[in-house]
N, C-alpha and C positions, 0 to 999 in steps of 0.2 A: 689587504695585500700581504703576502708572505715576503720571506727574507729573498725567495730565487725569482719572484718578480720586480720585486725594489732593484737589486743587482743589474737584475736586464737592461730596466728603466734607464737605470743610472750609465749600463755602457752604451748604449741608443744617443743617450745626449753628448758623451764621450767622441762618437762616432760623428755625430751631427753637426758640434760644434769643433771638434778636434783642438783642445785649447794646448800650450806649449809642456805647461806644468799638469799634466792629467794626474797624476799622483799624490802633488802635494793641493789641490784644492778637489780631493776626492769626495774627502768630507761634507765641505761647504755646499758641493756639485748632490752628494746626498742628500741635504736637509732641503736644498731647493727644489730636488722632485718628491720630498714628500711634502713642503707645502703644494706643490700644484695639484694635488689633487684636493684640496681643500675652499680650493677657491669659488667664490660666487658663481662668476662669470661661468663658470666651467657646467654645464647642464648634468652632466656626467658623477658631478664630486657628490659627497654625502651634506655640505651643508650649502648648497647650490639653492638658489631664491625660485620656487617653482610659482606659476600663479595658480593659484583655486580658483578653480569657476565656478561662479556666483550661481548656484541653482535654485536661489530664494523665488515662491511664487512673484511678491512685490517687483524683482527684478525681472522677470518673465512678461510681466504688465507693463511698466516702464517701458520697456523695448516696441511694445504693443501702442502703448498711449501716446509715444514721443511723434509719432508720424501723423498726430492730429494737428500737431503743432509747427508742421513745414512747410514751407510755402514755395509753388515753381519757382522755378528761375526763366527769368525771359531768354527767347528763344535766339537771341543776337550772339549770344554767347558771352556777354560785359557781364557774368555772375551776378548781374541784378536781381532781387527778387518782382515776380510777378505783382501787379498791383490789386488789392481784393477787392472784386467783385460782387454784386450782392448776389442772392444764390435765385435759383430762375422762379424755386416754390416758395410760398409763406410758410415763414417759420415764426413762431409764437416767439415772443422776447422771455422766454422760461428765467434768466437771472430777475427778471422783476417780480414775475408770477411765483418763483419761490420762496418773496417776501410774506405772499399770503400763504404758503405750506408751511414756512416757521410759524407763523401766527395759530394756524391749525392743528399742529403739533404732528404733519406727516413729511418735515421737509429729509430729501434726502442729499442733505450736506452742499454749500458751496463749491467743494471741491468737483463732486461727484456731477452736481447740476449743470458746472462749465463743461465738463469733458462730454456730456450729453449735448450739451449745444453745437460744440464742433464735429460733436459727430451725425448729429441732423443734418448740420449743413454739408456733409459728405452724401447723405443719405438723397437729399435732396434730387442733389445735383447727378447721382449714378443712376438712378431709379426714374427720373424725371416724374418728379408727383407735386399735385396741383399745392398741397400742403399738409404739414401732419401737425400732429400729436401728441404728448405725452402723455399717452393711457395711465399709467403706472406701472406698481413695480409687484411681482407675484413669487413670493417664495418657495423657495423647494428644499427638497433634502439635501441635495446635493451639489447644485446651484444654484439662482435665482434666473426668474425671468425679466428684465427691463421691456415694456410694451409699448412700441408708437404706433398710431392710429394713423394710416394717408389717404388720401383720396386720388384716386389718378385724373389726370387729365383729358377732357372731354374732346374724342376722336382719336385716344391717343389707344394703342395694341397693346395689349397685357402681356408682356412675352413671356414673363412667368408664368400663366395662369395655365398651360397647357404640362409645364413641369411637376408645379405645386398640387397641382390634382390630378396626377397621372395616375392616385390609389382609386380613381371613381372608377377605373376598367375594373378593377379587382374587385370592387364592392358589389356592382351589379352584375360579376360573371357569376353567381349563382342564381341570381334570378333569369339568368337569359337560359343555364341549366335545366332550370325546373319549369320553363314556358317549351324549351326543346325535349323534357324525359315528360311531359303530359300526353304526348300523341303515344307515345311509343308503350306507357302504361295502361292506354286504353287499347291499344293494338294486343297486347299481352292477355288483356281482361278479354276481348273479343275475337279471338283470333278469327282470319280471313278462311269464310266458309261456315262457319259457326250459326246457328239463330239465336237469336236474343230476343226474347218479348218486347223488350223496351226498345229494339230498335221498329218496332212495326209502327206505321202511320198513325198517327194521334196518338202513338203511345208518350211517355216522357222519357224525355233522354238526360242523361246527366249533365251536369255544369261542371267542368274543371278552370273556374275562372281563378287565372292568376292575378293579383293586384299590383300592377308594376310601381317599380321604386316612384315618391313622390321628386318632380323636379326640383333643382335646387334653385333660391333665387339671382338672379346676375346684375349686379352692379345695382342693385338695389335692394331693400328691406333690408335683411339681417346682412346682406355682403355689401350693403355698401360700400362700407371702406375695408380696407385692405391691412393686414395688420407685422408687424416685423420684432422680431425678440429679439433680442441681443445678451448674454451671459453677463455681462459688464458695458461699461463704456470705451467705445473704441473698439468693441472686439467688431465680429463679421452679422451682419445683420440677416437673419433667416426670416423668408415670408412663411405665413400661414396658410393653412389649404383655408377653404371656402368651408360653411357651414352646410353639411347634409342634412335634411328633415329626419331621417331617421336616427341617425347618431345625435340629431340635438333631444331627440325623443328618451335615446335610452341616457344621455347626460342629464337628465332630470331624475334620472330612479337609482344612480349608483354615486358615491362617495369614496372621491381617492385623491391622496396628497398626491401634489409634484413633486418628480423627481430631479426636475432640471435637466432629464435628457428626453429631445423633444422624439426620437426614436423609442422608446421605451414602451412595450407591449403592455394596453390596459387589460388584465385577465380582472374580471368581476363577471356578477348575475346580475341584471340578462348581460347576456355576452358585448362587449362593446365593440370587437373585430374593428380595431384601428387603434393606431398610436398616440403619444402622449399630445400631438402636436394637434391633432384632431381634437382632442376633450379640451384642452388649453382654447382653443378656437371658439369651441361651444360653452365655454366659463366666461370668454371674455363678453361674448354676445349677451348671455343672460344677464354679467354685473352691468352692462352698459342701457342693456332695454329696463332694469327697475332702479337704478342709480342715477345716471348721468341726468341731470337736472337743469334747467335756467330759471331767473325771475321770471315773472310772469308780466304779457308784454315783450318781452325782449326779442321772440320768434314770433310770427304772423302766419298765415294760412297763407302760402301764393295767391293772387288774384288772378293770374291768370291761366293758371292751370283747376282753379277752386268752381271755376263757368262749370251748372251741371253735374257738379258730383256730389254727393254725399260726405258734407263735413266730417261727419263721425269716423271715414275709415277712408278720409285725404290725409296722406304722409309728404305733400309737398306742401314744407314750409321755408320762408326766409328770414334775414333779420329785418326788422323793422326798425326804419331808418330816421325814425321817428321816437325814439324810445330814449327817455330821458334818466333813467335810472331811478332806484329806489330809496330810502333812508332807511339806513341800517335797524330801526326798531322795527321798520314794516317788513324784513325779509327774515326776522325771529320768527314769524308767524309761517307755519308751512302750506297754509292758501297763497301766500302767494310766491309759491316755487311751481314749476309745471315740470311733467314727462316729457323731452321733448324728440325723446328717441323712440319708433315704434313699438309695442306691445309683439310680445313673442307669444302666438298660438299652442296650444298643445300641439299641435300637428308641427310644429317644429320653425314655421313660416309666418312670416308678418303678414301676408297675403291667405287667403283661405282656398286651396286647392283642393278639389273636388278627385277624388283617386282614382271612383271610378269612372274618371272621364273618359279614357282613352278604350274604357270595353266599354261603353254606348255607342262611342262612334262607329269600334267595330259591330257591334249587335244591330246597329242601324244599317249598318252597312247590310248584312246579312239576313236582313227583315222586310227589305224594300219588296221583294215578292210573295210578302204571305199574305192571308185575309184579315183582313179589319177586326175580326174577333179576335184572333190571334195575338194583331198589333196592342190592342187594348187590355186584353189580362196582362204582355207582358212588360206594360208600360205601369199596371199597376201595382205589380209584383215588386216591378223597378223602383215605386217609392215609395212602397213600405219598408225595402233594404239600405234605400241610399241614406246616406250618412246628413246628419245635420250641419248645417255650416258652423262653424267658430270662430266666436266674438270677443274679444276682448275690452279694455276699458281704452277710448281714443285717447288720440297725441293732444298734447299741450292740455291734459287731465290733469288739477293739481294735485299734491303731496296730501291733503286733506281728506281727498278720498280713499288714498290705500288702508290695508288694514290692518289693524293691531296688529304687534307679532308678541302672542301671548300676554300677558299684564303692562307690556309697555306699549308705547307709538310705533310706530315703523320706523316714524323720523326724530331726533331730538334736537334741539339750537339752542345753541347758547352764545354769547360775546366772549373774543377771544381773551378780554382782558376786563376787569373788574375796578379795577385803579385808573381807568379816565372813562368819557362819558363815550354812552353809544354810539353817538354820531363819527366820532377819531378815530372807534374799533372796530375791526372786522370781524364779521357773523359766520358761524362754521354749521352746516346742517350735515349732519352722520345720518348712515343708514343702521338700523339695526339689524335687516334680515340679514344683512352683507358688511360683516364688521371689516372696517378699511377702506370703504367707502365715505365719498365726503366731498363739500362742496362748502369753497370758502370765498366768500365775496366781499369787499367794499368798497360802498356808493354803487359804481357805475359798471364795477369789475367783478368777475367771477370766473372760479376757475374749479375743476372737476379732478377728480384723481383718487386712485384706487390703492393701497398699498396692504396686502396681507398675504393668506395664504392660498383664496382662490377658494372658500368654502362659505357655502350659505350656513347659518346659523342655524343650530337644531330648536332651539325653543329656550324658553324660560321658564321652568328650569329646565337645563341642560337635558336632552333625551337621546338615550345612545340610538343608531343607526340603525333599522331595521330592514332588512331588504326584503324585495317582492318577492309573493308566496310561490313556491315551486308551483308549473303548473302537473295535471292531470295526469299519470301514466298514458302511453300512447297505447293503443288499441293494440296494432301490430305486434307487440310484446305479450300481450295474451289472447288465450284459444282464445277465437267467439263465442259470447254469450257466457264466458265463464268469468268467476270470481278468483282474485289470488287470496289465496289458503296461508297458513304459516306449518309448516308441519313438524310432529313430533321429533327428536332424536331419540333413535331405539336406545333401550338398557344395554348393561353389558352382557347381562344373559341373550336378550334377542339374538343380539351382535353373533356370538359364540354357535348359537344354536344354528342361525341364516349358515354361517361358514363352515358346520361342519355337515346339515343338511348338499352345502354345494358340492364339498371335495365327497360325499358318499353317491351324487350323484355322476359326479366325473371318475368315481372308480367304478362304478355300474355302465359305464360307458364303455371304459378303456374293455372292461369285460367281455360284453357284446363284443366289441368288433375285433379282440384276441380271439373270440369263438368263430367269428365267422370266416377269418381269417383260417383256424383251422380246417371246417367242413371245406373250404377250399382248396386246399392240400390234399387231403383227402382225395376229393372229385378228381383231380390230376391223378393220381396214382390209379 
């Protein structure tokens, strides 16, 4: 403040307060307004108490996590709190079950494992699910993924399920494409009025058979259960789309860290045309069909769904209500662990779908009027093409029979502790193809859980990543019946010579037609 605003200041209070003696407490009237602008209170002064907002992430979480921790108030209006309820789904007692992740050495902290309780039980109860899970925990670059496992409720509507797959229009608009541009490029090849050889009676006419997408399975095999990430605990819980047979297809040939954003475009060969949320989906399904484990015993073959079917490739089982548990030296041994999650097919499905089923039907359809010899070459043509079904190894198949992953076991067990006897410690069995998998159990208890980066293990030793061989140049790209050549780059003499060969033939041009431009003149006159 200068000397001609202080002056101001000072006759403003003068004017305001109008005291008797304004002259002789001029002074005192001066030092009072230059302390007020120095004052706290004053928002305005220069050492005025401002607050800084707290923009630490910790404090951003806080504000996020505190609202796991409140409870209604009843609705009478006496600001009582609501009384707690038990939640409608099963929820797993995870503070006990992360006695055996300490012992295992994948616990993720007391802190963390409560706030993941109360938020199940939020989960429960918004979602209405029969009961979940803690899959584990999948790290990324840039976040992590936290993964529970649910089951919906039997009769109960998916009302997500028409949201979270609404990319399946976009995946099969190109095949609906290329089944609507097949008429129109034989229209093109044969145009109307044309003869063709090949269309004459008994001649052979082409096949433009499309293989439509294979169906995906619902609310069973690999979709059984339903799956929800969260960034943290407490934050907002995202469901996963459903697993496609094709996308689980090409998630077995390409290799790509998480980013932690489940929107994130996977560019790799072959093409995976869908987002992170999709590959995440088909990682979880893969750790879960060669990991997720129990003793053996512990699950049963339903009886009454088991009338009449073939053991080998019945995936309805239950617990067995009769099963008394194991001693911890008998679950060191990996015969007695079983699979008890179904075998995922190459074709991408626990079930073995036949692709082309849906063009017999139509070629049946289309066949009903032809002659008996007809029907029979092209029934036999049909099963020298058709594809062989695909088998895998059955459910409740112990750990003993997988196989080696290079110079070790697939599986390895050991006692968590050393320092008392088998019996008081619990047995941890790891996977090797899938490092962060793991299953810690004892006596009577076991519990399953994944924690890494989401990546099958190359081998032993380590072997970098090789992806599938490009395929063949496409035809259309070269004349017919010809070879691609590489060809020479001319010298710089050629070069010289080609360009002065051109400009002597564009001055023998311009020549010509200055001349006959003349005889034209000419002819006029």
């Amino acid at each position: 403040m200068n000397l001609y605003d202080h002056l101001t200041v000072c006759l403003m209070r003068v004017l305001e307060t109008r005291p008797k003696n304004a002259v002789d407490i001029f002074e005192s009237l001066s030092i009072e307004c230059k302390k007020s602008g120095f004052r706290a209170e004053n928002a305005d002064s220069p050492g005025a108490l401002q607050k800084v907002p707290d923009t630490s992430l910790a404090a951003e979480l806080a504000k996020i996590q505190i609202k796991l921790f409140e409870r209604p108030l009843l609705e009478d209006g006496s600001g009582e709190h609501a009384p707690i309820e038990p939640p409608s789904g099963e929820i797993p007692d995870i503070m006990d079950i992360s006695h055996l992740w300490e012992w295992g050495g994948l616990t993720l902290g007391s802190e963390e494992t409560f706030l993941l309780f109360l938020s199940l039980k939020q989960l429960v109860e918004e979602k209405s699910l029969k009961s979940v899970r803690l899959w584990g925990k999948i790290f990324g670059l840039k976040s992590n993924y936290i993964i529970i496992e649910g089951e919906l409720r039997e009769g109960t509507i998916d009302e997500e399920d028409a949201v979270v797959n609404g990319t399946l229009a976009s995946d099969e608009a190109p095949q609906e494409e290329a089944e609507q541009a097949a008429p129109s490029e034989n229209a093109a090849a044969n145009p109307e009025g044309s003869t063709n050889p090949e269309d004459e009676e008994g001649a052979p006419k082409p096949k433009n058979k499309v293989i439509p997408p294979l169906p995906k399975e619902m609310r069973t095999g690999v979709n059984k259960y339903i799956y929800y990430v969260t960034p943290y605990p407490g934050g907002p819980w995202t469901r996963l789309p459903d697993v496609i047979p094709e996308k689980m297809q090409i998630a077995r040939k390409i290799r790509k860290y998480f980013t932690g954003d489940l929107a994130h475009k996977i560019i790799s060969y072959p093409a995976f045309d869908a987002t992170e949320a999709q590959y995440l989906r088909c990682q979880i399904a893969r750790i879960s069909g060669a990991t997720v484990v129990s003793p053996a015993g512990y699950y049963i073959f339903d009886p009454e769904e088991a009338d009449g079917e073939d053991l080998e490739h019945n995936t309805s089982i239950i617990i067995n209500p009769e099963y008394e548990g194991q001693p911890n030296e008998a679950l060191l041994n990996p015969a007695n662990w079983v699979h008890h999650v179904p075998y995922i097919l190459p074709q991408g499905r626990v079930t073995w779908e036949n692709p082309l089923a849906s063009l017999k039907k139509e070629g049946n359809e289309g066949e009903e009027d032809e002659e008996d010899g007809g029907s029979d070459a092209g029934s036999q043509e049909d099963n020298e093409e058709a594809p062989q079904p695909e088998a895998g190894p059955p459910i409740l198949s112990p750990l003993s029979g997988d196989e080696d992953h290079g110079d070790i076991p697939a599986w390895t067990s050991r006692i968590c502790s050393t320092l008392s006897p088998p019996k008081f410690t619990p047995v941890v069995m790891r996977s090797t193809r899938w490092p962060g998998a793991a299953v810690v159990a004892f006596n009577d208890k076991f519990t399953n859980i994944y924690v890494g980066d989401g990546l099958k293990d190359l081998g032993n030793p380590v072997q970098h990543f090789i992806p599938p061989k490009l395929p063949e140049i496409q035809s259309e790209y070269t004349p017919l019946g010809a070879e691609i050549t590489e060809q020479v780059d001319p010298t710089v003499e050629e070069e010289k010579a080609y360009e002065e060969a051109l400009k002597a033939k564009l001055e023998e041009k311009e020549e010509e037609e200055e001349a006959a431009e003349g005889e034209a003149e000419e002819g006029d006159d």
